[in-house]
C-alpha positions in Angstrom: 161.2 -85.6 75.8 159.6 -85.2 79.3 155.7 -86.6 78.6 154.4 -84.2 81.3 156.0 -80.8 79.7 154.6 -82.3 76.1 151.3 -82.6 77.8 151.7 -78.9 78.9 152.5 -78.4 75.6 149.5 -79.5 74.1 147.1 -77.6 76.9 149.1 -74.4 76.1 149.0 -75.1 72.1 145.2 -75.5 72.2 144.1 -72.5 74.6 142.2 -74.4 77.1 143.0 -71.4 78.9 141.1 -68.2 77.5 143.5 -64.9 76.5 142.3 -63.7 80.0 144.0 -66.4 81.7 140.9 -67.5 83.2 138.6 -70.6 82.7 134.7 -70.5 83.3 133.6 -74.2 83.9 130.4 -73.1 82.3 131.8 -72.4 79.2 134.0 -73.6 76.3 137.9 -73.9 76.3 137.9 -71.5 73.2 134.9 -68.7 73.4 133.4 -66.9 71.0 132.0 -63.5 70.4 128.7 -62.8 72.1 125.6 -64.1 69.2 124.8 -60.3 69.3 127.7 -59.0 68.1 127.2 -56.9 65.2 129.0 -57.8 61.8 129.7 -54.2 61.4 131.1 -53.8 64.8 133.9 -56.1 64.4 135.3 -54.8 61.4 134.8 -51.6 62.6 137.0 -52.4 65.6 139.7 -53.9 63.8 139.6 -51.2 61.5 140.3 -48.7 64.7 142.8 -50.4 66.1 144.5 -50.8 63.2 144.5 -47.3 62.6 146.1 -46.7 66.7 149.0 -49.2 65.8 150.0 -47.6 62.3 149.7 -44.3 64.3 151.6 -45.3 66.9 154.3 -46.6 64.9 154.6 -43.6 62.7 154.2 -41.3 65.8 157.2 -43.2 67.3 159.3 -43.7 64.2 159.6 -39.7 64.3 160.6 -39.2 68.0 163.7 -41.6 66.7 164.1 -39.2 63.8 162.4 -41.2 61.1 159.8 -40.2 59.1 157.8 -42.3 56.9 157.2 -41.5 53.0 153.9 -39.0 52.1 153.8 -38.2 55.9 156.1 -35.2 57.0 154.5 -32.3 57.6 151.2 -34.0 58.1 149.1 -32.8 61.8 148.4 -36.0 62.4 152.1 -37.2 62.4 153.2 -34.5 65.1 150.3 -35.5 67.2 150.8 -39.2 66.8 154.4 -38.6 68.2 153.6 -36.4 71.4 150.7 -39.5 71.8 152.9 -42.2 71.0 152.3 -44.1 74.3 148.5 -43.0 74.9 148.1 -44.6 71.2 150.1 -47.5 71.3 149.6 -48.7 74.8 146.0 -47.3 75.3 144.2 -47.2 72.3 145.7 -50.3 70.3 147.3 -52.7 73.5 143.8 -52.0 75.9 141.5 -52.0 72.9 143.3 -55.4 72.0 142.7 -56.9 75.9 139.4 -55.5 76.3 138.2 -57.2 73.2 139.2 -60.6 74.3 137.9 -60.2 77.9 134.6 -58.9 76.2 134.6 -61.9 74.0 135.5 -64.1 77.3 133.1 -63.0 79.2 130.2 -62.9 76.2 128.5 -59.8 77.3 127.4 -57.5 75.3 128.2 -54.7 77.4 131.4 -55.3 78.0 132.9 -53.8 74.6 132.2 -50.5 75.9 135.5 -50.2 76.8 137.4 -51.5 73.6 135.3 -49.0 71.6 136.0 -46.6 74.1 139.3 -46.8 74.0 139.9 -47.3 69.9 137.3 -44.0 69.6 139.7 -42.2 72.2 142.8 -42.8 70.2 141.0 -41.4 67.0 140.4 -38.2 69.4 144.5 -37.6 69.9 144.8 -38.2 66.1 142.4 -35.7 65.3 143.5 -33.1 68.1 140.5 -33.5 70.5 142.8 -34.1 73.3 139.8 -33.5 76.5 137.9 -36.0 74.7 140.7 -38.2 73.7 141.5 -38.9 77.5 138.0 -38.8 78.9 137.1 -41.5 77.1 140.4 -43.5 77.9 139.0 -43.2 81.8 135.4 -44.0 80.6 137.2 -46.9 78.9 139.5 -48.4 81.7 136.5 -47.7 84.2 134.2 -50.1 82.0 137.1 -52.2 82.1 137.5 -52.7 86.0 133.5 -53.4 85.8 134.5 -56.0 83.3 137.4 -57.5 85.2 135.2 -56.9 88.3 132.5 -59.5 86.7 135.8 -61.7 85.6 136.1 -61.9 89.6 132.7 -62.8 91.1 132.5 -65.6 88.4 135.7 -67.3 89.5 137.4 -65.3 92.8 141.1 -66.8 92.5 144.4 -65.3 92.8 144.8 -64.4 88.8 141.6 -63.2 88.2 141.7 -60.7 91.3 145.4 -59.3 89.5 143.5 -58.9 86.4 141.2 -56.7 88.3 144.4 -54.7 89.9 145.7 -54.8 86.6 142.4 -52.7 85.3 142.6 -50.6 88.3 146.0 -49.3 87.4 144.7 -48.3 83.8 142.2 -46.8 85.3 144.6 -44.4 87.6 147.5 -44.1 84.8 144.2 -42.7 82.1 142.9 -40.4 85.0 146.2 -38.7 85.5 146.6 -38.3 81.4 142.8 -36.7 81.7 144.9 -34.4 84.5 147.2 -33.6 82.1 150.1 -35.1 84.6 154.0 -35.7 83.0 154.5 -39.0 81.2 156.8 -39.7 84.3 154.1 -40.3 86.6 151.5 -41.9 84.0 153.5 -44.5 82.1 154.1 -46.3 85.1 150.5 -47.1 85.6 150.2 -47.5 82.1 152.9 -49.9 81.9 151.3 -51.7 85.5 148.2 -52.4 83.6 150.0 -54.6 80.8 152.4 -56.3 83.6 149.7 -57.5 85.9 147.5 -58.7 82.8 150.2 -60.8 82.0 151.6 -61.9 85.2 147.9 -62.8 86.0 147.6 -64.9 82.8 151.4 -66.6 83.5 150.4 -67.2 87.3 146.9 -69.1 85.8 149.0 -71.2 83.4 151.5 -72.4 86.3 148.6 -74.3 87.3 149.9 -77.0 84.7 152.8 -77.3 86.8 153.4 -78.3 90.4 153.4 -74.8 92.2 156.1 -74.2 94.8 154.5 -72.7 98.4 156.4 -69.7 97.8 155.7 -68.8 94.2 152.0 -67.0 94.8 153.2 -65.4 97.5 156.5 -64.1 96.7 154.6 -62.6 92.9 152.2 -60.6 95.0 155.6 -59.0 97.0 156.8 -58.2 93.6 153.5 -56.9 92.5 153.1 -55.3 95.4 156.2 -53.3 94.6 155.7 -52.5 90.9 152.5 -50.7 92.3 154.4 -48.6 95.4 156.8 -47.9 92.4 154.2 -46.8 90.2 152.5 -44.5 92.6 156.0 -43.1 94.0 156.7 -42.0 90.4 153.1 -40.1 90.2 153.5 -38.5 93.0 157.5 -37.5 92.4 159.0 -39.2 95.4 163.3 -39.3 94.6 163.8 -42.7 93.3 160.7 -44.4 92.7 162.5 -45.3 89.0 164.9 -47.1 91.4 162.1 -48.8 93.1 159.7 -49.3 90.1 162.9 -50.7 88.1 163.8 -53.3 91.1 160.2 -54.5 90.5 160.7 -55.2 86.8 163.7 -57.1 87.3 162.3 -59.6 90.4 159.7 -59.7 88.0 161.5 -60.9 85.6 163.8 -63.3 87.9 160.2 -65.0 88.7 158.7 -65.6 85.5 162.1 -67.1 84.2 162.1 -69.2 88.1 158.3 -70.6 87.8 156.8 -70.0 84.3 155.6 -73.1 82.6 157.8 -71.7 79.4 160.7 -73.5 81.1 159.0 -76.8 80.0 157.2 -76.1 76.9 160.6 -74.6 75.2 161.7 -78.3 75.2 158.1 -79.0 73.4 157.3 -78.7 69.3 155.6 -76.6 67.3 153.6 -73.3 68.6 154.7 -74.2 72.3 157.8 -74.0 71.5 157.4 -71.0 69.4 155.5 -69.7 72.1 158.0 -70.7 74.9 160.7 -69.1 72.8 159.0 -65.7 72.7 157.8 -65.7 76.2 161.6 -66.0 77.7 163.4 -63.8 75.2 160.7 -61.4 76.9 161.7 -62.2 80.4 165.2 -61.2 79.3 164.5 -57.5 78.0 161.9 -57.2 81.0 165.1 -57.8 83.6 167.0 -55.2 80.9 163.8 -52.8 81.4 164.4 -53.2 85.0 168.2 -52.2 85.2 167.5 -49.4 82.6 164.9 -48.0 84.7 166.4 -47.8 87.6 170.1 -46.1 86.2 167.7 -43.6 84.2 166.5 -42.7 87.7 170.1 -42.5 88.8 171.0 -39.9 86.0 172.3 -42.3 83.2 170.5 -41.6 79.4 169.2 -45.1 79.1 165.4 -43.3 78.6 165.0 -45.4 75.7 166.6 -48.6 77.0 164.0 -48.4 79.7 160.8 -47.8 77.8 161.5 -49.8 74.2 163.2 -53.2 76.3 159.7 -53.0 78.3 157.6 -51.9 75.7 159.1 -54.0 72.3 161.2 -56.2 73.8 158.8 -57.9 76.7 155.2 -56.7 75.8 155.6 -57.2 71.7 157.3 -60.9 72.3 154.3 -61.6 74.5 151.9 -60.2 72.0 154.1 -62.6 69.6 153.4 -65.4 71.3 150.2 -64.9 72.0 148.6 -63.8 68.7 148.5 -67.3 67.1 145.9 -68.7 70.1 144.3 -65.6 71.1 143.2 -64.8 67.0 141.4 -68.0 66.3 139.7 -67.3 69.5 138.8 -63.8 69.6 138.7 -63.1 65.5 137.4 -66.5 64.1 140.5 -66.6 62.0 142.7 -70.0 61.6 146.2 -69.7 61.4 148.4 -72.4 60.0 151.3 -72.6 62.1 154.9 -72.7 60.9 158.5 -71.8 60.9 158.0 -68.5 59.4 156.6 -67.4 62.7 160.3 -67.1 64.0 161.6 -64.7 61.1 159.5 -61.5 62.7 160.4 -62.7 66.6 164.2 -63.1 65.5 164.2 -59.5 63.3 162.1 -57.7 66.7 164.9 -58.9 68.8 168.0 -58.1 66.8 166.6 -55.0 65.9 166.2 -53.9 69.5 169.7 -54.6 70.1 170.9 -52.1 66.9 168.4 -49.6 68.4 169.5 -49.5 72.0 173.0 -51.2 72.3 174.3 -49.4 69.2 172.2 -46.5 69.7 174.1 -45.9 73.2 177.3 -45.0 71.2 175.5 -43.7 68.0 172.3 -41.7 67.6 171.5 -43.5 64.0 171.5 -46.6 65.1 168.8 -45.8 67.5 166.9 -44.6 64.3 168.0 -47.7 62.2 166.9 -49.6 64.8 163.9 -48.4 65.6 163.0 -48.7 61.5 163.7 -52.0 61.7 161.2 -52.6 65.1 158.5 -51.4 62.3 159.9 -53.5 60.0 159.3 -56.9 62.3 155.8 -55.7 63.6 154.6 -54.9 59.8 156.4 -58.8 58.7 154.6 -60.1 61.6 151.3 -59.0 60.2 152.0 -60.3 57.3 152.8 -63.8 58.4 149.6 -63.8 60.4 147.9 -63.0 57.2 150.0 -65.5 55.0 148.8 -68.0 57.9 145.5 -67.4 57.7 145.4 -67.6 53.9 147.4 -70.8 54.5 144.7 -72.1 56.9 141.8 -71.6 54.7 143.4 -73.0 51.7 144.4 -76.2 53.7 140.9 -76.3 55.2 142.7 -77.0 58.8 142.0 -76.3 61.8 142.8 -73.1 64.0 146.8 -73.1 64.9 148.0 -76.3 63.2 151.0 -76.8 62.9 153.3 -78.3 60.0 
């Protein structure tokens, strides 16, 4: 085995880089929530984001045409469906990233915009729509001023596209508040998550020796997910074409210049990790192509949004989870195998729902039973994993 990509390995396996993707040399490799931070708060928070993803789920289950057991008929359900993105990418995915840049930057002030965002989610469920989205803007503006701070204590090229990144959730929550089509919002939406982690991939290539070109040509294709995104909100013909062109250069340079390339060929949660992090890169280039042949008039609607939503942002979420919980929850995880059961059901299951969906409309809702299915087993091997942990008495993330 290459002794530089194991080296890589171990940096990646023990976070020295924060969830963010940034590193504050006045700080530790692996921070902690702020001393102020209220023991009811955190609870609290997990309870409400908890609450968006089961939500979410259920509100998306029934736009496939499944409907869970003891739900049909309830208000909540129908509203959870018409808010399925605003709930899962909004008030679960940014509650999720605000927390850990809150926790990263140890200000107090800074979980304004997780609780924001978790306390606008409860809004949609409860059919307080005008509040709902006013405090998804109220939330992604305290989380540019967030990001903003992330910038003047360490101005580099990541931490500035975490600050785009916020931006763009700012301007996708502002035209929900407007009451604009999903159309022109879920591209911002969707900008937000793939600058947060094309900022954090960019930070980690740092363990590598960077081409010239590689900085430079991600800004072009950032550049152009952006023009995309603000083509679609403002109804220009074919800005899927162009938004979908981004997501598949996109994907062409994190499979070119990610450190995953290396740390596949590694052991343990790096390779777990690595393994996630390029079966994402595949469904992202799949996002791309959908996208831009649903712009052309083909149905692929659901190819486009579930590849880039389940496919890419759930793997990454995958890999993520077991480095950015012992940091941002206090809860040790005991690597192991069993980590690969709900990555390898996610994946299959996204190929029932939307290559055998294509021919056969129950397949999409098979499918898309079985994408709840692998995020409800991954929950319970993170849980199994930190039960694991405690009982061995080991440290955060070991591995077998």
């Amino acid at each position: 085995m290459d002794c530089r990509a194991d080296e890589r390995a171990r940096q990646e396996l023990h976070g020295l880089v924060n969830a963010d993707g940034w590193r504050s040399p006045r700080r530790s490799a692996r921070p902690t929530a702020p001393a102020g931070a209220s023991a009811v708060a955190r609870p609290l928070l997990i309870g409400l984001v908890a609450v968006a993803l089961v939500a979410g789920v259920a509100g998306g289950l029934l736009r496939a045409g499944v409907v869970l057991p003891s739900t049909q008929g309830a208000e909540w359900l129908g509203r959870a469906a018409l808010d399925h993105a605003a709930l899962m990418i909004g008030a679960f995915l940014g509650t999720v990233v605000g927390v850990e840049r809150a926790v990263a930057l140890k200000l107090r002030a800074a979980f304004a915009a997780p609780f924001a965002s978790a306390l606008g989610g409860v809004c949609l469920l409860l059919g307080f729509d005008a509040a709902g989205a006013a405090l998804g803007v109220v939330a992604a503006a305290a989380f540019s001023l967030a990001s903003a701070v992330v910038v003047s204590r360490q101005r580099a090229p990541h931490t500035v596209l975490l600050l785009v990144g916020a931006l763009a959730w700012l301007v996708g929550n502002a035209l929900f508040a407007a009451g604009r089509s999903s159309a022109a919002v879920l591209p911002w939406w969707f900008a937000f998550l793939l600058l947060t982690i094309a900022a954090e991939r960019l930070e980690m290539t740092r363990l590598m020796r960077r081409r010239p070109e590689a900085e430079v040509s991600l800004v072009f294709v950032l550049a152009l997910l952006l023009a995309g995104a603000a083509a679609s909100s403002a109804a220009i013909a074919r800005a899927g074409v162009l938004f979908g062109a981004a997501l598949t250069l996109l994907a062409l340079w994190l499979a070119v210049y990610d450190i995953a390339r290396r740390t596949v060929h590694a052991d343990g949660l790096a390779r777990y990790m690595a393994v996630c992090l390029l079966a994402g890169y595949a469904w992202l280039g799949v996002a791309g192509v959908a996208w831009a042949a649903t712009d052309l008039g083909l149905p692929l609607r659901d190819s486009a949004l579930h590849a880039l939503g389940l496919g890419f942002i759930v793997s990454m979420m995958m890999a993520h989870a077991p480095v950015i919980l012992p940091a941002v929850a206090r809860v040790k995880l005991h690597f192991g195998g069993w980590f690969y059961l709900p990555l390898a059901l996610l994946h299959g299951s996204l190929l029932v729902r939307l290559a055998g969906g294509y021919a056969d409309p129950r397949w999409r809702a098979d499918g898309a039973a079985l994408n709840a299915l692998a995020l409800a087993l991954f929950g319970a091997v993170v849980v199994g994993s930190a039960v694991a942990a405690r009982r061995r008495g080991g440290s955060a993330v070991a591995s077998n």
